[in-house]
C-alpha positions in Angstrom: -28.7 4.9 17.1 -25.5 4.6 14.9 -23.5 5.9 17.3 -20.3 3.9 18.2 -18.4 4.0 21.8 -14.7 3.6 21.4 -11.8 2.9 24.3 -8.7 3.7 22.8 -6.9 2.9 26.0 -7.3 -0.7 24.8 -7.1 -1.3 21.4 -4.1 -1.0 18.6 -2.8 2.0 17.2 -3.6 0.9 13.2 -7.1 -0.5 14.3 -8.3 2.9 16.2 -7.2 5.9 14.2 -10.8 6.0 13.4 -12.1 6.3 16.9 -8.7 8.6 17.8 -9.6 10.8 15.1 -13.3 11.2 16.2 -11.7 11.9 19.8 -10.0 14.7 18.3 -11.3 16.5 15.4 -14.6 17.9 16.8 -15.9 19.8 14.1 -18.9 18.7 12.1 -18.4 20.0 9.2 -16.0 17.8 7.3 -12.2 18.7 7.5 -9.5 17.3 5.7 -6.9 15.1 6.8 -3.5 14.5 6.0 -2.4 11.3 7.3 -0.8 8.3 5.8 -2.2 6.3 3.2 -2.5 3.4 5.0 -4.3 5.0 7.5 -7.0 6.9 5.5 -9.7 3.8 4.4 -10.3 3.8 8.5 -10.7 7.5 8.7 -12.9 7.1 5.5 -14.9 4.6 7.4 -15.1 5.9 10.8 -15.6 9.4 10.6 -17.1 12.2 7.7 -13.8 13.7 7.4 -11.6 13.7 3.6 -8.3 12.3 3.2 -5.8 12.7 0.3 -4.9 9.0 -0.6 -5.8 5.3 -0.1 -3.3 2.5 -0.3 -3.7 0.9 -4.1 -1.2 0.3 -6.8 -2.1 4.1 -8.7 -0.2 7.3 -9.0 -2.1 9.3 -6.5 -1.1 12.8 -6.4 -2.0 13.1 -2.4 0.2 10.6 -1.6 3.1 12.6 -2.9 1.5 15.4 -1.5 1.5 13.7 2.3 5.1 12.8 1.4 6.5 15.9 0.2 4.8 18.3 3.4 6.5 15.8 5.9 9.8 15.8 4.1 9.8 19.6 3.2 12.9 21.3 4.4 11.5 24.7 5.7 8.0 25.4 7.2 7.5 28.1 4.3 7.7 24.8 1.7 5.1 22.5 4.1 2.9 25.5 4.3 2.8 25.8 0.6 1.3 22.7 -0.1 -0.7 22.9 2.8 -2.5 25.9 1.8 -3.1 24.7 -2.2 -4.6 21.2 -0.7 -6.5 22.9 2.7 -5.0 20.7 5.0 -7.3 21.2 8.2 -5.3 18.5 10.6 -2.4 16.3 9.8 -1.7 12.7 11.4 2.0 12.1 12.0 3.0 8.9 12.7 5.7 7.9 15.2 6.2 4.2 14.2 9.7 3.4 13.1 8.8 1.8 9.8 7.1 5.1 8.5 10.1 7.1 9.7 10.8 8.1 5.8 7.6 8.4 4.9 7.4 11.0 7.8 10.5 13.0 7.3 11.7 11.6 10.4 14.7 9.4 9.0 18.0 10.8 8.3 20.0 13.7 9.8 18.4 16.5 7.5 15.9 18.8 9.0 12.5 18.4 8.0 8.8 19.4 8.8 8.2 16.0 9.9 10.8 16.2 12.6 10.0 19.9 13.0 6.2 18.2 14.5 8.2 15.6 16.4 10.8 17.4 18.2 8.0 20.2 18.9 9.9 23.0 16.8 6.8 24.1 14.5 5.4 27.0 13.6 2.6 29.5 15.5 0.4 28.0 13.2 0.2 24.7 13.7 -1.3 23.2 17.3 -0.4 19.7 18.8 -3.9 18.3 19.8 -2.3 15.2 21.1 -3.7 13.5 24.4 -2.3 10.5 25.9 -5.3 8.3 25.7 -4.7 8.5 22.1 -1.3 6.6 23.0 2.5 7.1 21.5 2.6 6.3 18.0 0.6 9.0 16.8 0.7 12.8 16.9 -2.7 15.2 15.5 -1.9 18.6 14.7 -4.3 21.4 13.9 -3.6 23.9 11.5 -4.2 27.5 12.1 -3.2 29.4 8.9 -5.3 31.2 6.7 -6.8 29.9 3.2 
């Protein structure tokens, strides 16, 4: 049995976004992922879901990708890219040091804070539970490919 048991009641954030993604993506089928890059080697690990970029010194086009939803400056732009990749769930981030990675510095409106603050669109559904703790938000998207 391969099968691994996971408390994320008591454990840290970086070292159980594996087991917190398991928790909350219940699909077999493999779904794609946007979530930072540092993140994504655990979710490659832990689970049979894709991801758009690792953390390594190339030009990786899903990192910009990941970048450029969470900083977009109208839902129409984040949607966009979300359709051309098939973004199934994003992973946003509430940690303070990712807060420009996330759209979430800064006085300008973003997607990024639009997922924060609770202001999205009909198409996107907060999944979040508190035994997945406070420095991480999982949305579901609900838009047609």
């Amino acid at each position: 049995n391969n099968s691994v048991v996971m408390n994320t009641s008591n454990v840290s954030f970086v070292g159980s976004i594996g087991g917190i993604i398991n928790l909350a993506v219940t699909e077999k089928e493999s779904q794609n992922i946007l979530a930072f890059a540092d993140f994504n080697p655990e979710i490659m690990f832990k689970t049979n879901h894709n991801v758009f970029s690792i953390p390594n010194h190339r030009k990786q086009p899903g990192y910009k990708m990941s970048f450029d939803v969470f900083n977009a400056k109208s839902d129409q732009d984040a949607l966009a890219l979300l359709k051309e990749y098939s973004v199934d769930y994003i992973v946003l981030s509430l940690s303070d040091q990712l807060a420009p990675f996330h759209g979430l510095a800064g006085d300008e409106p973003t997607f990024g804070k639009e997922l924060k603050n609770g202001g999205f669109p009909s198409w996107v559904k907060d999944i979040s539970k508190p035994e997945y703790g406070n420095k991480v938000k999982i949305f579901k998207l609900n838009y047609k490919k």
